[in-house]
Structures are given as structure tokens and as C-alpha cells.
N, C-alpha and C positions, 0 to 999 in steps of 0.2 A: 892678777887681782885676787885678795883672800877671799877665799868662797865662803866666810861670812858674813861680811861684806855684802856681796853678791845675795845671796841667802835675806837678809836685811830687807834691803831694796826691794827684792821679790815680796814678802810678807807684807811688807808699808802699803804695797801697790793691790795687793788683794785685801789688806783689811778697807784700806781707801773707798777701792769698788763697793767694796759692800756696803759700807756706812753710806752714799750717796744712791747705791741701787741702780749704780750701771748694768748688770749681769742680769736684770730683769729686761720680762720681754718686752715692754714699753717703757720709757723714761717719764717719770713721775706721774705713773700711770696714767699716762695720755700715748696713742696708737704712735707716738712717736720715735726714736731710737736716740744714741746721744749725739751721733753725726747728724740727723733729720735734724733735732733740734738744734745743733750748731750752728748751721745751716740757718734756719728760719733765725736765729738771734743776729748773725751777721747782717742779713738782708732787711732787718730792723734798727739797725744801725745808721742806713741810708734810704735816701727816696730810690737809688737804681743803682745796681754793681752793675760791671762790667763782669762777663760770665766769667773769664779770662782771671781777672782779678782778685774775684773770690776765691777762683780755683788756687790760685799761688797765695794767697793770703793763708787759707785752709788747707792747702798742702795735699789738696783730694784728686784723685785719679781724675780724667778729663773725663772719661766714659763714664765713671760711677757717678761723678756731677753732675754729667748731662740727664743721664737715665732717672737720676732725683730729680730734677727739675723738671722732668714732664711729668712727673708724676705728682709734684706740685701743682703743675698750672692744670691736669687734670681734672683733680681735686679742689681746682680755683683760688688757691692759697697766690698763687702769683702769675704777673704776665710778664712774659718775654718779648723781645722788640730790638730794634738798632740800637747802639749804643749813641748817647748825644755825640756829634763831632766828627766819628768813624763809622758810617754805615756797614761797613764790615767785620765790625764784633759787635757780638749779643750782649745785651743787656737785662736783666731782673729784677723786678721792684715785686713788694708783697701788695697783694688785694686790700680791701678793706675787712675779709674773710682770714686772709692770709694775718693781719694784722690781730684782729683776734685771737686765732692761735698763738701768734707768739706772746698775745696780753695773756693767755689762762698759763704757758708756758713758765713767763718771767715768774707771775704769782705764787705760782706751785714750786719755782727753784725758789723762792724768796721763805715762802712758807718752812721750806724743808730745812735751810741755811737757819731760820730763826729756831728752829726748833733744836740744832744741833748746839746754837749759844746760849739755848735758856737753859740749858743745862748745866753751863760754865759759869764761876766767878768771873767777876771784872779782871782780877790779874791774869787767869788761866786763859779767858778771852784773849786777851793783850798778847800774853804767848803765843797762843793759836796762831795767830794774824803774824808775830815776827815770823813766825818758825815757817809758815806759808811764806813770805818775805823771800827769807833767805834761801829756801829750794828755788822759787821762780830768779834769783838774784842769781845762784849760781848754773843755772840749769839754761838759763834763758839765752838768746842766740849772741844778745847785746847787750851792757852794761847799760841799766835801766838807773834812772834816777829814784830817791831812797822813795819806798813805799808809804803809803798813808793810809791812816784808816778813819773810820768815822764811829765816833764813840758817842753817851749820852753827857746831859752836864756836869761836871765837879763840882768838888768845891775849889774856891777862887775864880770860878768860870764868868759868872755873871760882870765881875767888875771885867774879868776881862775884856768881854765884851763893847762895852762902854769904852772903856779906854782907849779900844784899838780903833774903833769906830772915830771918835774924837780925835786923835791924834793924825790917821790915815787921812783922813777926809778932808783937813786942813793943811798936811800937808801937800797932798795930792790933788786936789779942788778949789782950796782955797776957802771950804766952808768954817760958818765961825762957830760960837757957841751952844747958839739955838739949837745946832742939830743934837750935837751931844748932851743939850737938855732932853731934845726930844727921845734920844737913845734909851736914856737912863731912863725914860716914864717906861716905855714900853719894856724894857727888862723887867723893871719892879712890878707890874701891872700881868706878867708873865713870871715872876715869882712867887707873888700874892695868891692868885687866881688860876693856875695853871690846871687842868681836870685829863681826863682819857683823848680829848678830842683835842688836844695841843702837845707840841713835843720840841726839843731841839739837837741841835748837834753840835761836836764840835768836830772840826777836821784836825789832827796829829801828824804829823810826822817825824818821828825819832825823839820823841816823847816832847812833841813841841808845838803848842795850839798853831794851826794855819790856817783857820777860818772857822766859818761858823753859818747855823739857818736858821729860822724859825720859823714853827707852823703855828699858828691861831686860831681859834675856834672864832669865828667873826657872826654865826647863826647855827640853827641847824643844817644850813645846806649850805654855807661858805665858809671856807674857811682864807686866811690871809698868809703870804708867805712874807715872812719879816730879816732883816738886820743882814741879808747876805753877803759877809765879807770874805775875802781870801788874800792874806798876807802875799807881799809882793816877791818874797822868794818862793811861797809856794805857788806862783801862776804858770800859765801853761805845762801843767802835771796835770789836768783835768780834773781838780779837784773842787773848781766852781762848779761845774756841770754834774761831777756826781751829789753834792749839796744840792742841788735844786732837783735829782731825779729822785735823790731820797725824799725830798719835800711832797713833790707828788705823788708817790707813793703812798708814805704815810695819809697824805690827803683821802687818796684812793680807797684806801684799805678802812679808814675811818668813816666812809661813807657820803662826806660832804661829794657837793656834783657838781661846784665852782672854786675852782682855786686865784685869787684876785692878788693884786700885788701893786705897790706905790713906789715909785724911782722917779729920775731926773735924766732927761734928754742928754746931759753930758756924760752919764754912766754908761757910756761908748759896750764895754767886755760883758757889764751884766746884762743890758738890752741884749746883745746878740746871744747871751744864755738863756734867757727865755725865748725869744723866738726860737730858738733851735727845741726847746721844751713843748713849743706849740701855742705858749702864749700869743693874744692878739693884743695888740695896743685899743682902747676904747676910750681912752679921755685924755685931755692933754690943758694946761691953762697955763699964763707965765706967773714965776716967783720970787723973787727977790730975799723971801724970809731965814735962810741959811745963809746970806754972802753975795755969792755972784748969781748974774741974772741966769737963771734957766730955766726949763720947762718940767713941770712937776707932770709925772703919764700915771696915767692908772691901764695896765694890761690883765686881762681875764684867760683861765684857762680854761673851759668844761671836761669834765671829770666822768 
């Protein structure tokens, strides 16, 4: 191999470190390290790893795992236990302490990541994110399906919007026009009026809109999540679920302490993405006024 080459790779991997502050003595100065945090982020992931699981998932020595994990659950961050199913592997799930942590964690990687793209233009962004693409695309164990990112609106986006919604939902539902009236107010109404306390997204891949979110300012302390779609070639990439994580996020970070949300009992894929978000279902009545008969929910998150 040319030892420029070699030479390259080395340099990338030290400027990398530095710009994120691995080499510091806690990660995003919290008493953490970046494996601790790795760690606390996977086990946030899910209500309980299998100890076994996480350890192959993370690729961590069995003894350096274990010796972290007591000193976790010492610090109360998590409890250990039988695994469901096989009383003979351990299991891990985070505290409601442990949970914490990894909320000031996520904030402070979020904060840090924001602060490296306010930096960037919209094109130079768009690079960033391929050029990240293509090293995990070629680096990574398995050929992974094409990456996606989530950008803010264009232009063209708004009718997009509208249109996809109209179209998908009648093909796929059977709903009729009303809805895509109703589409269209609430874009224009999020055109018009849109202030710091609302925002949306759109999902991309390979330069090609695959959904979409919207957040609302509905008061000072609620805010609504609106219009969540995800084109049918881009489903199962998890790019519904990161749409609604960015929704609460944003929610979060804007200060509202209720995130509320309006859907139909037939929306089978999106109902089980808020539930896995932490939404509770609170209202439910029957509808008729789209098309086919269903159940109009209203689910609530607290923030």
C-alpha cells in the first residue's frame, strides 16, 4: 500500500478526533468517555439488551463490558436482571437516572453536530453528509441501502408536499379529496405564519424527496406534529422514525412540554411510530369525512 495513502487516513482520523473532542478527558464534557457514552446510547435504544448482545453488537471485550456495567448500576444509571425468555443471560435496561443521562448526552451530541453545520452552506452540507455516505458505504461490514439525510424546506417543497399526500393516500387508503384540501390549508397556514416555534423537514435520498414532518406551534406549551409521510420505496430505511425523532427534538429544544398529534386507526406503520416515540393514544371518535370509515386518534407526548 502507498504510504500516502496510509499517511492520508492517518491525518483524516486525527483531524476527525479533534474536531468531535474524543481525546478529551470526558466526551462533551460530561464525566463520560466515548465508549461509556456508546454504551449508555445503545441501551437507550431499547427497554432491555441482552448483556451478551450488546457486547457483539459493540464489539467490546466481555470483561471491559461487564466491569462498565457495574459501575453503571452503581451509579444507578441502570439495572441488571435475567434476560425475558432465558434465565441464563443477563440483561440491561437504563434507570429513569440512567435515562437522563443519556437525554443531557444526546442534547450535547446534537448541540455539537448543529454547531459543526451552522457553519456550512446548504451545498457544502449536502457534501458533508455524501462524503460521510460513501466512507460508511465502503468501510461498512454489509452493503447498506443508499443513505438519507434530512434537510430544511425548498423551494418546490411545499406543493410537494400536498401532492404526495393527495396522491399516496388515495392510492393507498382509498381517501378522497377532502383530505388533500385539508393538506393544502395546513401547508399554506405553515407558509403564511410559520415563526422560531415551528419547523419542517424534508427526507432525501440521492437527491430525491422520501418524506416529510411537521412541527406547529399550537400555544405556548404545545406544540402539534403534522403531515408525516414516507414514500413507499423509502420505508423500512427507518426513516419514518427518524422524522418523528427529529420532531421531538425540535419540540424539546423549543421548550413546548406537550407534543399532540391527529391520525387514523388505519395508519397501521405510523401509529406504531409514535408509540415506539412514547406517544399515548387519548381520544379516539368515528369518521367518515375523508372516504372510508375510520377512526380519527388524537395521541399526546409530554416533553
Amino acid at each position: 500500500m502507498p504510504p500516502d495513502r496510509i499517511d492520508a487516513v492517518r491525518a483524516f482520523n486525527r483531524f476527525y478526533t479533534s474536531i468531535i473532542g474524543v481525546l478529551n478527558e470526558g466526551l462533551l464534557q460530561t464525566p463520560y468517555s466515548l465508549t461509556e457514552a456508546r454504551v449508555v446510547f445503545e441501551l437507550a435504544r431499547r427497554d432491555a439488551w441482552e448483556v451478551a448482545e450488546l457486547r457483539r453488537s459493540l464489539g467490546l471485550d466481555a470483561g471491559y463490558l461487564s466491569r462498565m456495567l457495574a459501575r453503571f448500576e452503581a451509579d444507578g444509571l441502570i439495572v441488571r436482571g435475567r434476560a425475558e425468555g432465558d434465565a441464563r443471560r443477563q440483561s440491561a435496561r437504563l434507570t429513569d437516572r440512567g435515562r437522563e443521562v443519556f437525554r443531557d448526552l444526546d442534547s450535547r451530541s446534537t448541540a455539537q453536530i448543529e454547531r459543526i453545520l451552522a457553519g456550512l452552506a446548504e451545498d457544502e452540507q449536502r457534501r458533508l453528509l455524501g462524503a460521510m455516505a460513501a466512507i460508511e458505504g465502503i468501510l461498512g461490514e454489509h452493503p447498506r441501502p443508499a443513505s438519507y439525510l434530512l434537510r430544511p424546506l425548498g423551494p418546490g417543497d411545499l406543493g410537494w408536499v400536498v401532492q404526495r399526500h393527495g396522491a399516496l393516500y388515495a392510492a393507498e387508503y382509498g381517501y378522497n379529496a377532502a383530505f388533500e384540501t385539508l393538506v393544502a390549508r395546513v401547508v399554506a397556514d405553515y407558509a403564511e405564519g410559520h415563526g422560531p416555534g415551528d419547523n419542517a423537514w424534508i427526507a432525501e435520498i440521492d437527491g430525491r424527496p422520501a418524506g416529510t414532518i411537521f412541527c406547529a406551534r399550537e400555544s405556548d406549551r404545545v406544540a402539534r406534529l403534522r403531515l408525516l409521510l414516507v414514500e413507499p420505496f423509502a420505508r423500512g430505511r427507518g426513516v419514518g422514525g427518524r422524522l418523528v425523532e427529529e420532531c421531538v427534538r425540535f419540540a424539546r429544544r423549543s421548550g413546548y412540554e406537550e407534543l399532540v398529534l391527529w391520525t387514523h386507526d388505519i395508519l397501521g406503520d405510523a401509529r406504531r411510530l409514535y408509540e415506539r416515540a412514547g406517544f399515548e393514544l387519548t381520544g379516539e371518535e368515528p369518521s367518515e369525512e375523508y372516504g372510508p370509515s375510520l377512526n380519527e386518534q388524537t395521541w399526546r407526548l409530554k416533553l
